[in-house]
PDB file of N, H, CA, C and O in Angstrom:
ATOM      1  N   UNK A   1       0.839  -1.176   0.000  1.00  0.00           N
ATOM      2  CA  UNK A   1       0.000   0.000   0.000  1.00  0.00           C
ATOM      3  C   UNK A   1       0.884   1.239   0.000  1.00  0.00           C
ATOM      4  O   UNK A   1       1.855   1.337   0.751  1.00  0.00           O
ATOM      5  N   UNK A   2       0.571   2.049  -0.743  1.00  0.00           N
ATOM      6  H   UNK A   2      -0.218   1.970  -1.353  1.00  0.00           H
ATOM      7  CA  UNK A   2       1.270   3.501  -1.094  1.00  0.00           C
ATOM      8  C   UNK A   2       0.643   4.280   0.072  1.00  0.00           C
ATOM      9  O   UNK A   2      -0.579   4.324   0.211  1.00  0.00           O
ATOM     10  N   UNK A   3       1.573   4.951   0.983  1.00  0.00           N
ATOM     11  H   UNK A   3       2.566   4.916   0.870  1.00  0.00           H
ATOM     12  CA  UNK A   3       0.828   6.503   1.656  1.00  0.00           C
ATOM     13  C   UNK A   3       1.201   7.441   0.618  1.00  0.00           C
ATOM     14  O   UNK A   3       2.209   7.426  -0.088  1.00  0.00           O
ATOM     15  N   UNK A   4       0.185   8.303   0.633  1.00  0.00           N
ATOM     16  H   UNK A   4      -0.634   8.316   1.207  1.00  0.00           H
ATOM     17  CA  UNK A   4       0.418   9.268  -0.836  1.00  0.00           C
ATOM     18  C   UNK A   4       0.387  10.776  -0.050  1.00  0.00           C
ATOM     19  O   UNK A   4       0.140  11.910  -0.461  1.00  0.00           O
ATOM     20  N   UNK A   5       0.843  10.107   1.592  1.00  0.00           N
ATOM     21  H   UNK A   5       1.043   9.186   1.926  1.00  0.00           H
ATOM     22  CA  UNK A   5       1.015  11.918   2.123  1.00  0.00           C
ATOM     23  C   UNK A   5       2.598  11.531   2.668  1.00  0.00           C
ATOM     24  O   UNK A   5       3.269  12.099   3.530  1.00  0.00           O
ATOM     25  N   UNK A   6       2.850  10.608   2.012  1.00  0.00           N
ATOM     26  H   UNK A   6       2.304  10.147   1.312  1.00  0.00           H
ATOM     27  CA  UNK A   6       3.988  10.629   2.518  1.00  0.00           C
ATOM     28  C   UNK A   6       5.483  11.341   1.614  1.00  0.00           C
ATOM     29  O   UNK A   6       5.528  11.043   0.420  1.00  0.00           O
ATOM     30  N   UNK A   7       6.336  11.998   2.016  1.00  0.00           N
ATOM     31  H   UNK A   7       6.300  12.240   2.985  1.00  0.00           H
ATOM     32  CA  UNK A   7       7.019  13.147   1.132  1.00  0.00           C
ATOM     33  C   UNK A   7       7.910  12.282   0.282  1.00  0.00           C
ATOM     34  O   UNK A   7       8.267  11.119   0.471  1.00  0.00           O
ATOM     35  N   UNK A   8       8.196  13.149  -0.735  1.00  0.00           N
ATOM     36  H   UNK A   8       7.906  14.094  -0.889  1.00  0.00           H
ATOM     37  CA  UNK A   8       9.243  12.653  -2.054  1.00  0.00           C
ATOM     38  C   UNK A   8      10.616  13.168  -1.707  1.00  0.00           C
ATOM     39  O   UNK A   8      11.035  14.320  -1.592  1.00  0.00           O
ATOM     40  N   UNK A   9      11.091  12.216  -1.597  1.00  0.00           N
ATOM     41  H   UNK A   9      10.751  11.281  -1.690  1.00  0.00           H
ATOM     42  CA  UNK A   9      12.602  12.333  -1.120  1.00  0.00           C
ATOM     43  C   UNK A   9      13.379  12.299  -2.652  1.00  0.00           C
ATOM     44  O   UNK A   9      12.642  11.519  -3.255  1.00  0.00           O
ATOM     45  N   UNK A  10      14.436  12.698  -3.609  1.00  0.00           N
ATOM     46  H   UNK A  10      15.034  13.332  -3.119  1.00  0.00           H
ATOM     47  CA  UNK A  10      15.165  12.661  -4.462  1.00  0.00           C
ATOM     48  C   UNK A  10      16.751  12.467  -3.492  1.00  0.00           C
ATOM     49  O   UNK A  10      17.286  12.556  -2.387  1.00  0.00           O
ATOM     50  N   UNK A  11      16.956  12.064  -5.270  1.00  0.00           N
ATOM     51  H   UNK A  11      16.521  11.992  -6.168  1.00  0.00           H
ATOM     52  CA  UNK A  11      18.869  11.295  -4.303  1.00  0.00           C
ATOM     53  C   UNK A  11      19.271  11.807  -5.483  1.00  0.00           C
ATOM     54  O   UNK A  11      18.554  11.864  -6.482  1.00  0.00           O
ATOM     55  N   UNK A  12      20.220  12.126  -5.424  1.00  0.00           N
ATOM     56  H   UNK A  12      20.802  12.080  -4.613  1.00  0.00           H
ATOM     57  CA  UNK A  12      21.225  12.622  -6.755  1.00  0.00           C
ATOM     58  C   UNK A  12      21.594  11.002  -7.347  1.00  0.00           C
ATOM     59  O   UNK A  12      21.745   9.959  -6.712  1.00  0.00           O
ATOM     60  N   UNK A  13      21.664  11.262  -8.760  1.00  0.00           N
ATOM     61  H   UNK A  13      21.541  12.110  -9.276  1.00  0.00           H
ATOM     62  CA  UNK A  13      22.046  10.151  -9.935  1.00  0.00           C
ATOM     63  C   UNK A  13      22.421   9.184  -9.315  1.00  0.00           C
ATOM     64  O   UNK A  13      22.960   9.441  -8.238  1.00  0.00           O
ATOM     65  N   UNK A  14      22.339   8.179  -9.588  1.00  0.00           N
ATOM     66  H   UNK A  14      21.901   7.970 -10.462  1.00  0.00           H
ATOM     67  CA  UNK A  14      23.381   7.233  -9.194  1.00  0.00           C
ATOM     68  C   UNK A  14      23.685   6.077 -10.580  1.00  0.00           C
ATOM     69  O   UNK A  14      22.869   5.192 -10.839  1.00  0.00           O
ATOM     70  N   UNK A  15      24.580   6.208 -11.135  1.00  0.00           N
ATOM     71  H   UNK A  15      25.243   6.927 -10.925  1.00  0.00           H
ATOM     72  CA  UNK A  15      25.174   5.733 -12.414  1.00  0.00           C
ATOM     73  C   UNK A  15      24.539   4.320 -12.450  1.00  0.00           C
ATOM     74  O   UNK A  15      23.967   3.886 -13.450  1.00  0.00           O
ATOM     75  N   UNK A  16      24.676   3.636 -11.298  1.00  0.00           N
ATOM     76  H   UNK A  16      25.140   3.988 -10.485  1.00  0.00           H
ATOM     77  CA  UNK A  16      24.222   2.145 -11.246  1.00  0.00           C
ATOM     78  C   UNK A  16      22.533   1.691 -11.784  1.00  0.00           C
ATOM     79  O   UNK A  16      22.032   0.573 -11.907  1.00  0.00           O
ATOM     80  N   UNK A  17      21.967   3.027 -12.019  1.00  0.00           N
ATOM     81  H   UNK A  17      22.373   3.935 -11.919  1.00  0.00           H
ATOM     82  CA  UNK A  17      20.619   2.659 -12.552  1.00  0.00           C
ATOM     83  C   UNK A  17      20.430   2.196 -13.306  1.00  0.00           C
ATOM     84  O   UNK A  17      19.672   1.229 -13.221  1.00  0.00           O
ATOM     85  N   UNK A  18      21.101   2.644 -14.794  1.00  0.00           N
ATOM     86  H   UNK A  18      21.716   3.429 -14.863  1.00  0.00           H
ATOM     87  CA  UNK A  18      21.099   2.397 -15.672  1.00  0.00           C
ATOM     88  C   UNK A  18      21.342   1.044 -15.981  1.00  0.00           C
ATOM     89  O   UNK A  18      21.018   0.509 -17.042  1.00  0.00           O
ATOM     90  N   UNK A  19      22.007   0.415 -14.894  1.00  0.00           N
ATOM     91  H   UNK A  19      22.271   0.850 -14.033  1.00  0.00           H
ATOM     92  CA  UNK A  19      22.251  -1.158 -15.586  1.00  0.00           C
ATOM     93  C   UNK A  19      21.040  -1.868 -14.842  1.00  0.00           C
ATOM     94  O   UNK A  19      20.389  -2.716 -15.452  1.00  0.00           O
ATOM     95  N   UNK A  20      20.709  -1.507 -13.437  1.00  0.00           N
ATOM     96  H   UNK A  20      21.238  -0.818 -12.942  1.00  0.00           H
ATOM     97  CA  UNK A  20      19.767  -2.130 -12.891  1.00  0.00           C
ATOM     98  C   UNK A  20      18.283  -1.853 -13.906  1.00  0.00           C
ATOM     99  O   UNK A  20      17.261  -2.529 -13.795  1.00  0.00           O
ATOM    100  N   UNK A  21      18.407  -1.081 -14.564  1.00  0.00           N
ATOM    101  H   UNK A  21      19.238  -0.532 -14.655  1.00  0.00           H
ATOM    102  CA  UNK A  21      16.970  -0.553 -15.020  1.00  0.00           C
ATOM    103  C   UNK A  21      17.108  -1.737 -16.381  1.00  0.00           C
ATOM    104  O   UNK A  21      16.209  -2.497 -16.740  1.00  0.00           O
ATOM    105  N   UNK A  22      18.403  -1.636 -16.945  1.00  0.00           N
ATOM    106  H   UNK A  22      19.133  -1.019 -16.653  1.00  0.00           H
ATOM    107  CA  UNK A  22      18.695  -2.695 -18.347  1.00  0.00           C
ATOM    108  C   UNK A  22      18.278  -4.229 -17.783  1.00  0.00           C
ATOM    109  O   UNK A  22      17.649  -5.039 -18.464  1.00  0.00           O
ATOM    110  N   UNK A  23      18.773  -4.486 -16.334  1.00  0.00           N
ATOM    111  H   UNK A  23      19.284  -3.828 -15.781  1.00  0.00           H
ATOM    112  CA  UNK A  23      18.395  -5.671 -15.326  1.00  0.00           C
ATOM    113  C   UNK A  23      17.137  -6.324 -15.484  1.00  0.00           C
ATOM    114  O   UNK A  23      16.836  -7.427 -15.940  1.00  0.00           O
ATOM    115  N   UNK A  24      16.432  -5.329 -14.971  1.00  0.00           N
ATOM    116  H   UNK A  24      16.676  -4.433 -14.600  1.00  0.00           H
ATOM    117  CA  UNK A  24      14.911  -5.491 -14.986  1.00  0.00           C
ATOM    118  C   UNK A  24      13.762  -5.508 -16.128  1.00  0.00           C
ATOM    119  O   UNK A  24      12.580  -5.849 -16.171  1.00  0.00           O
ATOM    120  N   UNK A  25      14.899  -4.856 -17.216  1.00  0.00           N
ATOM    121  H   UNK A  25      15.859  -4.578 -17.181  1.00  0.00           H
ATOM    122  CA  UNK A  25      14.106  -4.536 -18.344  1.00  0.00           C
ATOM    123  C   UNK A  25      14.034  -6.299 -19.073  1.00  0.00           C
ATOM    124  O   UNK A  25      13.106  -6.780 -19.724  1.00  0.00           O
ATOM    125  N   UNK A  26      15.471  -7.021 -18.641  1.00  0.00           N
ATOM    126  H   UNK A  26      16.225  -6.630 -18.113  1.00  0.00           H
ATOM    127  CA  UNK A  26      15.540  -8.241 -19.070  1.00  0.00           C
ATOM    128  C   UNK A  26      15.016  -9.152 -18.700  1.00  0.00           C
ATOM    129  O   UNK A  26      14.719 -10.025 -19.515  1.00  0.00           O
ATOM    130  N   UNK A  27      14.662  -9.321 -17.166  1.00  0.00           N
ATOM    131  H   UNK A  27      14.904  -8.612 -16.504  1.00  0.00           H
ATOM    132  CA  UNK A  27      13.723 -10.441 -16.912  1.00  0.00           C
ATOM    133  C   UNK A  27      12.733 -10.149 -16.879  1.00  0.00           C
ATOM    134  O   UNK A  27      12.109 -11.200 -16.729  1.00  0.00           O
ATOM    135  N   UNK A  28      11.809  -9.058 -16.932  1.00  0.00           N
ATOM    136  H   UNK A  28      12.315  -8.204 -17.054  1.00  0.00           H
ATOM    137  CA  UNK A  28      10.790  -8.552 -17.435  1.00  0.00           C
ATOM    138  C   UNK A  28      10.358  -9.013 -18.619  1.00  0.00           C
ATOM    139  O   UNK A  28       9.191  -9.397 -18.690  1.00  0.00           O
ATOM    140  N   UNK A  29      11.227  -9.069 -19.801  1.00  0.00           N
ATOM    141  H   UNK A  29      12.176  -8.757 -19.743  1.00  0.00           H
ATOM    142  CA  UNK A  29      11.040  -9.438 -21.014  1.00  0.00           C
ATOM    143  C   UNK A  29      10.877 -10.867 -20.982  1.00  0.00           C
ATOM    144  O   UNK A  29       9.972 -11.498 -21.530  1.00  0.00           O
ATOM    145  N   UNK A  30      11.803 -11.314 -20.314  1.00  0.00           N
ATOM    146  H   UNK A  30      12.537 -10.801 -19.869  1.00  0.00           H
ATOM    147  CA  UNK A  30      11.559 -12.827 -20.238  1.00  0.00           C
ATOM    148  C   UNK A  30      10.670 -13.380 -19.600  1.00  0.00           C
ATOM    149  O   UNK A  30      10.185 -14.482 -19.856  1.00  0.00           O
ATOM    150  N   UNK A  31      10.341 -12.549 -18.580  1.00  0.00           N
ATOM    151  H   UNK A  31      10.735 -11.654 -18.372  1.00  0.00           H
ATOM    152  CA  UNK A  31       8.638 -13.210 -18.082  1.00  0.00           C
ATOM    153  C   UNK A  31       7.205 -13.005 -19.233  1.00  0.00           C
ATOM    154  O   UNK A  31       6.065 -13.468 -19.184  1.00  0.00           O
ATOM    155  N   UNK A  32       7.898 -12.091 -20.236  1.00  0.00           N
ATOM    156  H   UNK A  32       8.824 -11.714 -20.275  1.00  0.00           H
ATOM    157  CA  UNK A  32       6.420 -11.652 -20.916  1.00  0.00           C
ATOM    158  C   UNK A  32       6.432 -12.349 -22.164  1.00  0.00           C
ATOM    159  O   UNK A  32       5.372 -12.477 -22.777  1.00  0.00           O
ATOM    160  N   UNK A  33       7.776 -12.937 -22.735  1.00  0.00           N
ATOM    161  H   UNK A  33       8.638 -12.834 -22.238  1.00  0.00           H
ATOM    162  CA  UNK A  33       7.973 -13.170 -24.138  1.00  0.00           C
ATOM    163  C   UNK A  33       6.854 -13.585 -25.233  1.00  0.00           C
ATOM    164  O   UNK A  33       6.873 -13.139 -26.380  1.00  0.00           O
ATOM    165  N   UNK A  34       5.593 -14.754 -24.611  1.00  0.00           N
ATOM    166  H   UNK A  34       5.578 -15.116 -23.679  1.00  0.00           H
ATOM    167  CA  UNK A  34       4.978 -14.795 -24.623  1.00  0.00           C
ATOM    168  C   UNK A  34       3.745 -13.324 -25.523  1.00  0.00           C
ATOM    169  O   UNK A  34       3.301 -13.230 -26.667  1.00  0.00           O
ATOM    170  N   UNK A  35       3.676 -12.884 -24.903  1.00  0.00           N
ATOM    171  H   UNK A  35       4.036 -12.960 -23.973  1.00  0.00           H
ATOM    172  CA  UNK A  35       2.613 -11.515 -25.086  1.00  0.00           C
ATOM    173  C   UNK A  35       3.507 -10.164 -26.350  1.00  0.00           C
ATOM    174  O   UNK A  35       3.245  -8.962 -26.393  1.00  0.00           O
ATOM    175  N   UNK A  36       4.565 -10.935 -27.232  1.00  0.00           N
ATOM    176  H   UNK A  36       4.778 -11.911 -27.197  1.00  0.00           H
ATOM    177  CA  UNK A  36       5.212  -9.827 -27.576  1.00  0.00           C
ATOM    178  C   UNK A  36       5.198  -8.507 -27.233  1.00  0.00           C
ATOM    179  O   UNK A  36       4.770  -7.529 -27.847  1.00  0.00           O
ATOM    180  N   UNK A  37       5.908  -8.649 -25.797  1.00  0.00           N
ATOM    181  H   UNK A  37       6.256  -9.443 -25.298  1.00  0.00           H
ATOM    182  CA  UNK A  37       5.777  -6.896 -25.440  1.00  0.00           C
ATOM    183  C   UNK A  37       7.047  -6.217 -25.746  1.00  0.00           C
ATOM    184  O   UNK A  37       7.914  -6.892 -26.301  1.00  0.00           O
ATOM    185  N   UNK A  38       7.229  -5.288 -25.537  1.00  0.00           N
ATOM    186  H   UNK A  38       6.525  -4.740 -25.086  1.00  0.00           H
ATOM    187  CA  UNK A  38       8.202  -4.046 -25.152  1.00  0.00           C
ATOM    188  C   UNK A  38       8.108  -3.482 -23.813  1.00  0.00           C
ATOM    189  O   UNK A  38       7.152  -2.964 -23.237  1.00  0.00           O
ATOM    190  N   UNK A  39       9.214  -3.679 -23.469  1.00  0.00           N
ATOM    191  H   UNK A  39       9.991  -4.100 -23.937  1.00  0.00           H
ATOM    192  CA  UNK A  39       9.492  -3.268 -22.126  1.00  0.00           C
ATOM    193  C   UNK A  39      10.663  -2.358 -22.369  1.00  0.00           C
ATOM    194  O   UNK A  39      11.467  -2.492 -23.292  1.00  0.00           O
ATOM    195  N   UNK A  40      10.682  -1.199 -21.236  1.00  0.00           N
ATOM    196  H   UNK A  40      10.029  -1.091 -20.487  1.00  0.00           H
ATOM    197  CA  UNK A  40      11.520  -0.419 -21.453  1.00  0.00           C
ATOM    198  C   UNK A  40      11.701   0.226 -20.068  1.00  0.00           C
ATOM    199  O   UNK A  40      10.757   0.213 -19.278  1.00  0.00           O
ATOM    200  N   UNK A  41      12.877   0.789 -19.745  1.00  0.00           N
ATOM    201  H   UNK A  41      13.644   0.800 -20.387  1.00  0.00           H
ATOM    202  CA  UNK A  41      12.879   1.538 -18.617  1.00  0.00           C
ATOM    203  C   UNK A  41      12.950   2.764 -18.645  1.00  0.00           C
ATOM    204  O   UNK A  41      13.748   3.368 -19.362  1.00  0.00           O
ATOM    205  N   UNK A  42      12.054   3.357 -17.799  1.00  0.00           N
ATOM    206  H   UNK A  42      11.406   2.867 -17.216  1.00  0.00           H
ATOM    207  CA  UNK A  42      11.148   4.761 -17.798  1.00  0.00           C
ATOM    208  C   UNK A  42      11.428   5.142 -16.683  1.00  0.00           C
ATOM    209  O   UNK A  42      11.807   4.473 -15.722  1.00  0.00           O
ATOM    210  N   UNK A  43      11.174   6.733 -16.804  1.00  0.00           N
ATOM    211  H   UNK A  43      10.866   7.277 -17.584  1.00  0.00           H
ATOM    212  CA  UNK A  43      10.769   7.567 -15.679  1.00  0.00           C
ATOM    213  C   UNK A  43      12.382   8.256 -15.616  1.00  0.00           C
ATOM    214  O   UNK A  43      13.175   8.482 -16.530  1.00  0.00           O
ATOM    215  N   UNK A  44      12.494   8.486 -14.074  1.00  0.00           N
ATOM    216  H   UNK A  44      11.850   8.302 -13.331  1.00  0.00           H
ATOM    217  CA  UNK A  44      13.753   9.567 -13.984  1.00  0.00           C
ATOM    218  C   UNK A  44      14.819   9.113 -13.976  1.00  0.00           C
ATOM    219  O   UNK A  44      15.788   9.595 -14.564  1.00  0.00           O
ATOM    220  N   UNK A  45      14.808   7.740 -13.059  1.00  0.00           N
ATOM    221  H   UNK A  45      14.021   7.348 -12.582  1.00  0.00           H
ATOM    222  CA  UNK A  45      16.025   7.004 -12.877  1.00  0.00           C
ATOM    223  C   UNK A  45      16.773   6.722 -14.093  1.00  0.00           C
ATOM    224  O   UNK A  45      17.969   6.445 -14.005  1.00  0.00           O
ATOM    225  N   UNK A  46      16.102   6.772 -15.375  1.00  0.00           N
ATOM    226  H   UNK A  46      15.131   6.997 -15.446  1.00  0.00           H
ATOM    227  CA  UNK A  46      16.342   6.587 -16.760  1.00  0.00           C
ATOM    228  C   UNK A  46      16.851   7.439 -17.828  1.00  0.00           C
ATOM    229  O   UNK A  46      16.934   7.316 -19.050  1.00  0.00           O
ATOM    230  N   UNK A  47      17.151   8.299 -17.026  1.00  0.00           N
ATOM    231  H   UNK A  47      17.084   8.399 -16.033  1.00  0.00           H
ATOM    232  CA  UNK A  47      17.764   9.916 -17.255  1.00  0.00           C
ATOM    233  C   UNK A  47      19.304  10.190 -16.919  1.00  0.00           C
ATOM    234  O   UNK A  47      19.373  10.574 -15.751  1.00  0.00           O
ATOM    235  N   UNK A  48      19.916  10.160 -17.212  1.00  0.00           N
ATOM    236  H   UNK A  48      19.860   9.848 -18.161  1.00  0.00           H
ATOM    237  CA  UNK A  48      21.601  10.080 -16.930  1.00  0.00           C
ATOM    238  C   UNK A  48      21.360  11.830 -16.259  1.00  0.00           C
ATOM    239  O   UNK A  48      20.850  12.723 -16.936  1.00  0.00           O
ATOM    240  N   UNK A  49      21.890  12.028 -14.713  1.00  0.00           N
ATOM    241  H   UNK A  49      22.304  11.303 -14.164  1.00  0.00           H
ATOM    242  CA  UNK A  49      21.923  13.384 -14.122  1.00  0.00           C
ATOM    243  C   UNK A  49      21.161  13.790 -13.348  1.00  0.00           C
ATOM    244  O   UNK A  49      21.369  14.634 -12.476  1.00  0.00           O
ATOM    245  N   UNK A  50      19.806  13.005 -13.683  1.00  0.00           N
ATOM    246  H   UNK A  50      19.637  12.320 -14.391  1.00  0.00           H
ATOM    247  CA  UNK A  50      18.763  13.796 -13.366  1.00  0.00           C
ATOM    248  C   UNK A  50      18.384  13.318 -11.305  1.00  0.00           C
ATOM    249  O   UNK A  50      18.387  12.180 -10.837  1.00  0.00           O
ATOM    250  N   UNK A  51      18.214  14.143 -10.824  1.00  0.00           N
ATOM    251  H   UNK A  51      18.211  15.068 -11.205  1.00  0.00           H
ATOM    252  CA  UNK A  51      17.850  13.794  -9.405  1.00  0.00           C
ATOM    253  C   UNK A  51      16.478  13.190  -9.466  1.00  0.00           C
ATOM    254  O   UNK A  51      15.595  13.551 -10.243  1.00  0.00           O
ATOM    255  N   UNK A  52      16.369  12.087  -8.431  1.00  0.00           N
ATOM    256  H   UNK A  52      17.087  11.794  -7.800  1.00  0.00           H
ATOM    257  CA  UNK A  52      15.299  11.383  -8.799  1.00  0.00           C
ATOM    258  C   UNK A  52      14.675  10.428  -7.306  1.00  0.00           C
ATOM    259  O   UNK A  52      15.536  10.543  -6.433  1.00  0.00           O
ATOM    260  N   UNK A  53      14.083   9.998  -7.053  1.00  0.00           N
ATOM    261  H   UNK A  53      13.384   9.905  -7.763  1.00  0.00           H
ATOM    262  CA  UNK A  53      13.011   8.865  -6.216  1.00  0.00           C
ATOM    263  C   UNK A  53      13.777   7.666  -6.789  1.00  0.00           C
ATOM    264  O   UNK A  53      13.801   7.425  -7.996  1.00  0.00           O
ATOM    265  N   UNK A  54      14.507   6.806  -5.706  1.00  0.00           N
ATOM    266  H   UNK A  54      14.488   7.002  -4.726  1.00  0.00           H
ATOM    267  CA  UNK A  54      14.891   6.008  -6.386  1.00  0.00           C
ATOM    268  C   UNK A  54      14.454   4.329  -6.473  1.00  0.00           C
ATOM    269  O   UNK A  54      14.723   3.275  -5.897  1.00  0.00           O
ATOM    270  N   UNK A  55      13.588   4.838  -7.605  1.00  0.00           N
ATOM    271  H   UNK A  55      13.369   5.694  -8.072  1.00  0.00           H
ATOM    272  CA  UNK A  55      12.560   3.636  -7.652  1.00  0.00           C
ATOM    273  C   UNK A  55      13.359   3.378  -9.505  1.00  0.00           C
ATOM    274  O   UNK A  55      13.720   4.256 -10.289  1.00  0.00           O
ATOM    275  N   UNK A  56      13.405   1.625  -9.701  1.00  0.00           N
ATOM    276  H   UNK A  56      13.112   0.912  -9.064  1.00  0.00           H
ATOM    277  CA  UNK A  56      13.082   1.576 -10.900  1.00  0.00           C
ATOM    278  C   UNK A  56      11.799   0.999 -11.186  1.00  0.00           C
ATOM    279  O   UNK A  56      11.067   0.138 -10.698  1.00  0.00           O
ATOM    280  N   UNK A  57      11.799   2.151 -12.598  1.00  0.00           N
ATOM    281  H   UNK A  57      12.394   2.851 -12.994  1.00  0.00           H
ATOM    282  CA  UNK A  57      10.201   2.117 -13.306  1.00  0.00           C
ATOM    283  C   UNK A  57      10.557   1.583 -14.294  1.00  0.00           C
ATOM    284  O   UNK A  57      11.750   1.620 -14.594  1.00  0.00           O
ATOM    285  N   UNK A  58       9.343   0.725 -15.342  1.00  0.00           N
ATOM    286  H   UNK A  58       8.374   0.695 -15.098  1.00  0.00           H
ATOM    287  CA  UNK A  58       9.771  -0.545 -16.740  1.00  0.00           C
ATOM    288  C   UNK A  58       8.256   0.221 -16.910  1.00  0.00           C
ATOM    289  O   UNK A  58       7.547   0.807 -16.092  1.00  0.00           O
ATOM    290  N   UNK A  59       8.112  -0.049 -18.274  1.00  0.00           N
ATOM    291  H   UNK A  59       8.688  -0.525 -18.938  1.00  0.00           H
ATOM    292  CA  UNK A  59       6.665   0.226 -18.708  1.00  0.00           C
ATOM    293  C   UNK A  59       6.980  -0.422 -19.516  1.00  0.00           C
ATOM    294  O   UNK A  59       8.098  -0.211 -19.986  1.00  0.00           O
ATOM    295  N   UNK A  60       5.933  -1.822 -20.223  1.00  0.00           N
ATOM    296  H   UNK A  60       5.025  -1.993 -19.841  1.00  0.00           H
ATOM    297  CA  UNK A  60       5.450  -2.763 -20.569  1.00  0.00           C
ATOM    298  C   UNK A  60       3.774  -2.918 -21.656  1.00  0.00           C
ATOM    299  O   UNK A  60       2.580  -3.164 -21.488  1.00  0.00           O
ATOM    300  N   UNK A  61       4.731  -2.583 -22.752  1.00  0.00           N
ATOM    301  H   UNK A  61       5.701  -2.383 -22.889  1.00  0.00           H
ATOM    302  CA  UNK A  61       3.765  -2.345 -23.663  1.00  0.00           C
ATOM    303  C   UNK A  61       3.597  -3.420 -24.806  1.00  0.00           C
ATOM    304  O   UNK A  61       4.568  -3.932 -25.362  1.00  0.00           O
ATOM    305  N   UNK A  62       2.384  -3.699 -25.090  1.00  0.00           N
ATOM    306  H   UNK A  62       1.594  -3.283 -24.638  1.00  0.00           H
ATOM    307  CA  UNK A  62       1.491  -5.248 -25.789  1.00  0.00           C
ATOM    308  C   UNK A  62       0.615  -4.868 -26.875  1.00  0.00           C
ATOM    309  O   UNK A  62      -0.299  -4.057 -27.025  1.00  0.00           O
ATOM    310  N   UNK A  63       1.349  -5.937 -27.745  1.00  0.00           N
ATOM    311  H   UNK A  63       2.091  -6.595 -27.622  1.00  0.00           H
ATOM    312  CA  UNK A  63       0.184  -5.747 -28.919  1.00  0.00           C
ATOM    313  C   UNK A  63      -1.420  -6.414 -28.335  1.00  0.00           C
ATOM    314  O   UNK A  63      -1.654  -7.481 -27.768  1.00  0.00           O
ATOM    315  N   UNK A  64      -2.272  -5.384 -28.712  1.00  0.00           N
ATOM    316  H   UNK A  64      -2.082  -4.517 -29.172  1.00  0.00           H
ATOM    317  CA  UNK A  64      -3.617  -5.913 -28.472  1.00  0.00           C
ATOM    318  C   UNK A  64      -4.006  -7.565 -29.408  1.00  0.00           C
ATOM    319  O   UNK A  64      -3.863  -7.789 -30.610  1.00  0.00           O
ATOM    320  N   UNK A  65      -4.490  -8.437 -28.378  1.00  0.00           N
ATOM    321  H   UNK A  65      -4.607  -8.255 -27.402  1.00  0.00           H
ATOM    322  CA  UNK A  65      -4.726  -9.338 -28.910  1.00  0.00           C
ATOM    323  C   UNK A  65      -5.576  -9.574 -30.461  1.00  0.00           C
ATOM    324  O   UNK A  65      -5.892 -10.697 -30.854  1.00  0.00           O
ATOM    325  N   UNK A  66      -5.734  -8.886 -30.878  1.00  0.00           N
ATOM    326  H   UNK A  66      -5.478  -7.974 -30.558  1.00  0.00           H
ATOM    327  CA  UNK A  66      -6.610  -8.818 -32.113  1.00  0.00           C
ATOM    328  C   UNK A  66      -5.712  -9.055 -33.400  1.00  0.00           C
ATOM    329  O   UNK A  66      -6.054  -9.585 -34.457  1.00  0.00           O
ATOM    330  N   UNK A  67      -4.559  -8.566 -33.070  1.00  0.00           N
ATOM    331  H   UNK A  67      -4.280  -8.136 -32.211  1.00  0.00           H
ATOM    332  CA  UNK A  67      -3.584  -8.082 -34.493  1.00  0.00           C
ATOM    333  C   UNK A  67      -2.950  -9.636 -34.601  1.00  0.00           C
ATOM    334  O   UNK A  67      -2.141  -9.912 -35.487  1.00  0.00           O
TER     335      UNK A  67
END
């Protein structure tokens, strides 16, 4: 469960995202292979510099079953 009064803390960059975000982007893919998706890693952490919440974010996008 999210508290959503709870405050946003930012951390300056941390270089190591970028591979953890490539990390996740991979077994992500491999859990979905199935569903031809695209997965990708999003948001700030995905930003080389940028101060950020340090959460990694993947967004996971699917062809609609129809096609």
């Amino acid at each position: 469960m999210v508290d959503l009064d709870e405050p946003v803390h930012l951390v300056a960059y941390d270089p190591a995202w970028a591979e953890m975000g490539q990390a996740l982007v991979r077994e992500v893919s491999r859990q979905v292979v199935w569903a031809f998706a695209d997965v990708e890693h999003i948001g700030s952490t995905s930003v080389p510099g940028v101060d950020a919440k340090p959460v990694i974010d993947v967004q996971v996008g699917c062809a609609p079953s129809w096609l």
